[in-house]
Backbone bond lengths (Angstrom), bond angles and torsions (degrees), N, CA, C in turn:
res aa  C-N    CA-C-N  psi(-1)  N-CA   C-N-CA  omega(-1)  CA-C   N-CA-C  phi
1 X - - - 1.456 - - 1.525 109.39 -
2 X 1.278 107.01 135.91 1.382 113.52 178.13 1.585 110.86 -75.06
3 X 1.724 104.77 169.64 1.588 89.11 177.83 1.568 121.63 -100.90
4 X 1.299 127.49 -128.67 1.057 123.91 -160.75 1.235 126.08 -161.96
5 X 1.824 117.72 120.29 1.668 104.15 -172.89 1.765 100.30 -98.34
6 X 1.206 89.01 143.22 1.488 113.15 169.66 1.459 130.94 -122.54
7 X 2.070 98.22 108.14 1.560 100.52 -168.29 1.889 99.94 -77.01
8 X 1.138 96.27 174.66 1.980 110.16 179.27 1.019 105.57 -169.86
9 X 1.585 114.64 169.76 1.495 109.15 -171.79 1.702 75.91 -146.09
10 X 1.594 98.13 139.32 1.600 105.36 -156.13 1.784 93.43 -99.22
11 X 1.201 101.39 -168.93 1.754 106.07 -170.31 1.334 98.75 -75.01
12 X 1.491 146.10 -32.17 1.327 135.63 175.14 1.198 106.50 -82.30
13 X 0.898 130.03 18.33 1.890 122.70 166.07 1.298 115.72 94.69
14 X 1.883 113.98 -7.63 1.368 102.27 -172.80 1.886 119.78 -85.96
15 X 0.733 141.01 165.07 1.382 153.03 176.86 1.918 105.68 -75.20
16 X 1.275 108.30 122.59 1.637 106.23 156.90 1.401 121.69 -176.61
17 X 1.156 100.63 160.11 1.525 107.34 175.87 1.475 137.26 -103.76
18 X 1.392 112.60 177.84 1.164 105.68 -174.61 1.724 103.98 -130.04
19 X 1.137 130.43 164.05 2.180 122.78 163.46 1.458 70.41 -116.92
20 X 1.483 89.13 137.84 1.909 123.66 155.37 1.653 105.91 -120.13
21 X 1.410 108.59 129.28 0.926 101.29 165.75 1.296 116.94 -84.94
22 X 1.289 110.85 -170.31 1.668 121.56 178.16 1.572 129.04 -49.98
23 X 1.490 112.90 -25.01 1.496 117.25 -158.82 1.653 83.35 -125.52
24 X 2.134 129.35 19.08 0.743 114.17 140.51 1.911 94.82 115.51
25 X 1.296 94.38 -55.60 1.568 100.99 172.80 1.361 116.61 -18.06
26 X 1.721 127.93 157.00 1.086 126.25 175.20 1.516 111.76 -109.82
27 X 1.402 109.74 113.94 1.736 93.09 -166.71 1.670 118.28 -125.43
28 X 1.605 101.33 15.93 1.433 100.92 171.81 1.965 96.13 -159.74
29 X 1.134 111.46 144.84 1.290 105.47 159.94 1.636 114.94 -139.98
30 X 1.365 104.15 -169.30 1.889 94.93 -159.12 1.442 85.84 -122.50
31 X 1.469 115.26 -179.17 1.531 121.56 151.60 1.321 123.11 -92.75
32 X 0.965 109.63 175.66 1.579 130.86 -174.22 1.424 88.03 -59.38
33 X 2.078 107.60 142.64 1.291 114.08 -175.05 1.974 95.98 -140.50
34 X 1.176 119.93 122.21 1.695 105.99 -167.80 1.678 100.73 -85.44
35 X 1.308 130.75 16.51 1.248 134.55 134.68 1.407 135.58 -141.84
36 X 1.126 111.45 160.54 1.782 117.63 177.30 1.478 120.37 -42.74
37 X 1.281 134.20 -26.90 1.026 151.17 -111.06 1.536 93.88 -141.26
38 X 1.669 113.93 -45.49 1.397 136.11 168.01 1.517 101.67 -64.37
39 X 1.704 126.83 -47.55 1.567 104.46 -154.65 1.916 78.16 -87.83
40 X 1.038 128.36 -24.38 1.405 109.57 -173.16 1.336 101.37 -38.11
41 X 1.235 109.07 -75.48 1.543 126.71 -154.71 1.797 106.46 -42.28
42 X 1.559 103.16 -38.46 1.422 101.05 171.17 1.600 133.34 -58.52
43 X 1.241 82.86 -31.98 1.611 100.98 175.37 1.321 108.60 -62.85
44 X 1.591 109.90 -36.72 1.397 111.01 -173.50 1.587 140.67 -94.47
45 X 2.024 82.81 3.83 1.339 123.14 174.65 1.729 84.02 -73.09
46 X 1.037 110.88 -94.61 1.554 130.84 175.89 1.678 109.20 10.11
47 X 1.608 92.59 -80.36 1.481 120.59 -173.40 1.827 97.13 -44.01
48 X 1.103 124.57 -48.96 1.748 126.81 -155.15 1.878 113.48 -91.08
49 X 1.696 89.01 -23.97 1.720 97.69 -168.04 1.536 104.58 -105.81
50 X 1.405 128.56 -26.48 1.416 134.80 -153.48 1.591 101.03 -64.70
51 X 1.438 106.79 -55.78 1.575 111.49 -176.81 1.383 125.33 -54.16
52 X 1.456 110.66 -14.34 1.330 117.61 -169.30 1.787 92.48 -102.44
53 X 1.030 130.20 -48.59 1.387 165.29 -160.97 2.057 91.42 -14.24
54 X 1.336 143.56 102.65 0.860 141.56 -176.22 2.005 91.72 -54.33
55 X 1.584 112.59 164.80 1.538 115.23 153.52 1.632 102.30 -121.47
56 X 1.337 94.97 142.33 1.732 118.92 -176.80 1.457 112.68 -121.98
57 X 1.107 126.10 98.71 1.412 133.44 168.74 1.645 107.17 -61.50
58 X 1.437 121.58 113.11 1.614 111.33 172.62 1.589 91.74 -125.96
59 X 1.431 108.14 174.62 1.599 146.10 -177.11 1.474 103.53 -96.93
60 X 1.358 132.77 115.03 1.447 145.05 176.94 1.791 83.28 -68.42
């Protein structure tokens, strides 16, 4: 089973999400969006760019 995005609207009013994976874990979240319509689109940033998404190892 695949996992799962979950929109919310946080205690300051803003809109956001979360990726759950399958066994529930929380393994990505978004920022604050001041509409519904805004965290969609993030989600849909997510959904279109992630697979391609280079990985970068950096030094804190």
């Amino acid at each position: 089973m695949a996992g799962k995005f979950e929109l919310y609207q946080d205690k300051g009013g803003d809109y956001r999400f979360r990726l759950k994976a399958a066994n529930g874990e929380i393994v990505a979240t978004g920022q604050g969006y001041a509409s519904k319509s805004g965290a969609l689109n993030g989600i849909d940033s997510v959904r279109r760019n992630a697979a391609d998404a280079e990985v970068v190892e950096v030094d804190d």
